[in-house]
KEMI-846930 format. One record per residue (C-alpha): x, y, z. Coordinates in steps of 0.5 Angstrom, whole numbers, plus 500, padded with zeros to 3 digits. Layout:
<recs>
XYZ ...
</recs>
This chain:
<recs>
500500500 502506498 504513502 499520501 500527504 493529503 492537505 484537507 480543506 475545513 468543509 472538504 477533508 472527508 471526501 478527499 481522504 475517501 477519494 485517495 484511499 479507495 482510487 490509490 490502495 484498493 480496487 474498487 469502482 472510480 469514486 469519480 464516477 460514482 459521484 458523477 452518475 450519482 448527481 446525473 441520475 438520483 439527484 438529475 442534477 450535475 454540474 462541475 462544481 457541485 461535483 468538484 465540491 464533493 470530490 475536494 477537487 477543482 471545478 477545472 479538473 473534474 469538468 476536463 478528467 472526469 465528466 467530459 471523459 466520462 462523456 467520450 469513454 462511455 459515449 453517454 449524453 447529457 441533456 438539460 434538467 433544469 437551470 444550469 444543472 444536467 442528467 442522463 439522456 438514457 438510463 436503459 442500460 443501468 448505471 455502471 457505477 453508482 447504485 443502480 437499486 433503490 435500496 443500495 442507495 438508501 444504503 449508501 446514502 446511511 453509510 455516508 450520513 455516519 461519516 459525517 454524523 459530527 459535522 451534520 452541516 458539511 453533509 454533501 449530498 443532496 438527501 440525508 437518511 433519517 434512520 431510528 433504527 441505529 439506536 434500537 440496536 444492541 450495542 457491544 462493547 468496543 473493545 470486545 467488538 475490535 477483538 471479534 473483528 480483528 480474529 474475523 479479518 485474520 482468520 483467528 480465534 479468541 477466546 472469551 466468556 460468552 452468555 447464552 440462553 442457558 448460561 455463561 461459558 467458557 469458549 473459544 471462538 473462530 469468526 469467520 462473517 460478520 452479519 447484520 440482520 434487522 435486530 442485530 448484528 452478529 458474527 458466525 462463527 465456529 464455537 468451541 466450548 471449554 475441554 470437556 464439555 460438548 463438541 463444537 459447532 458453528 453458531 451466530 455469537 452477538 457480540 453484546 452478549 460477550 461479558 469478557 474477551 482474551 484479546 490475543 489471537 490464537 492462529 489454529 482457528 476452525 475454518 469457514 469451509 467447515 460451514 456447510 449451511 453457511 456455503 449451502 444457497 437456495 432460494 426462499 419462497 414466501 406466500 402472501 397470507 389467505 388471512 390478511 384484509 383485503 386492503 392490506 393484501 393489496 399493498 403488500 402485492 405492489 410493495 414486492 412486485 418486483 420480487 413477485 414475478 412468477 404469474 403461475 404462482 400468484 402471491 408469491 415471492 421468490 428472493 434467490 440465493 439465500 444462504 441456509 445458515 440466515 434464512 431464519 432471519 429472512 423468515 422472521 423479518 418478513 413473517 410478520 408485520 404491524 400496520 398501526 396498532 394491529 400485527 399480522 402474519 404476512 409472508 409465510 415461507 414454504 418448502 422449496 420442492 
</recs>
């Protein structure tokens, strides 16, 4: 990894700093032209200095080395949204770049506003996302989290005291992802109980409910590879309950169209490639929903022949 002096700007310093780390050490997409296609598409509202802003660059720069050779690489047309401001002509084939879904870029937008969550009023886009749910999350200690994610990036294991549903124990722990559902966030891994007690197996460990943790690392850790329903993918088909009131049945049917597109199977929803080992997550999130006061069963997983 290479050495950059960076000069931050008082309004700028973050972007820059992103900008230098993800175009110089990782390959990644151009920030460049994310942000281009970002401003072009979602907000239908680029201009060069608008995006010289964003990026910590001058006006000059980004209007020569990234919209006019975006322009000619490309081959993509600019027509006029409204004052000085432009957006893509034709958006048929998809974005190359920035997030082409929806809910990617609610995702991106979220992982932006933490960046700038202590300097609100230099946020630089054009929509920030209010998100309660940030707080309703269990939030572990600090230092119990690093020492999970560091064994988790260097394939080791930790060893700690853990508090299950039937107790505190002693174990050893090997992380191999890190996965957030709807309610929490959590690291699976394989588990090893102290000597004597049962064998091992590969369970969801949160990281909340670690009361303490040897943060030296032990390099014999159990592999991912071992973890059959972790590698093992289906997909996961659901069926709009016989039980809801019309009305609510009805929103429902154009909240997940996109996902319902099998018409010999109506009310159906099929989302691809789940793995087996967070299915159940997938089930209880979508199972179940409150409209107002009132909770209702919704969406009913069934068994793929």
């Amino acid at each position: 990894m290479r050495n950059y002096e960076v000069i931050l700007s008082e309004h700028e310093g973050f972007f820059i700093v992103i900008t230098v780390i993800l175009s110089h050490t990782m390959n990644v997409p151009k920030i460049n032209e994310i942000f281009f296609e970002y401003l072009a598409y979602w907000e239908s509202g680029l201009q060069a200095s608008r995006l010289a802003k964003i990026l910590g660059q001058s006006r000059e720069h980004v209007q020569r080395n990234t919209i006019s050779r975006f322009e000619r690489t490309y081959r993509v047309r600019l027509i006029n949204s409204q004052g000085r401001m432009r957006k893509l002509a034709d958006t048929s084939e998809g974005l190359r770049f920035a997030p082409s879904r929806p809910s990617d870029l609610v995702r991106m937008l979220d992982g932006i506003s933490i960046l700038f969550q202590n300097a609100p009023e230099d946020y630089p886009l054009g929509v920030r996302v209010e998100n309660p749910l940030h707080g309703l999350m269990p939030e572990p200690d600090a230092e119990v989290f690093r020492a999970l994610y560091a064994a988790c990036t260097h394939k080791c294991a930790v060893r700690m005291q853990y508090h299950s549903k039937q107790g505190v124990f002693p174990m050893t722990f090997s992380p191999h992802a890190l996965v957030q559902v709807p309610d929490r966030v959590h690291f699976r891994g394989y588990a090893q109980w102290a000597a004597g007690q049962e064998k091992g197996m590969f369970i969801d460990l949160v990281p909340a409910r670690v009361e303490s943790i040897d943060g030296e690392m032990i390099w014999d850790a159990v592999p991912s590879s071992e973890d059959a329903d972790w590698h093992s993918k289906s997909s996961a088909v659901y069926r709009l309950s016989s039980e809801l009131p019309a009305a609510l049945a009805a929103v429902l049917r154009q909240e997940w169209a996109s996902s319902m597109t099998d018409n010999s199977r109506p009310d159906t929803m099929v989302i691809p490639s789940v793995r087996k080992a967070v299915k159940p997550y997938v089930d209880r999130a979508l199972r179940y929903r409150w409209f107002g006061n009132d909770h209702y069963e919704t969406w009913i997983p069934q068994t793929v022949e």
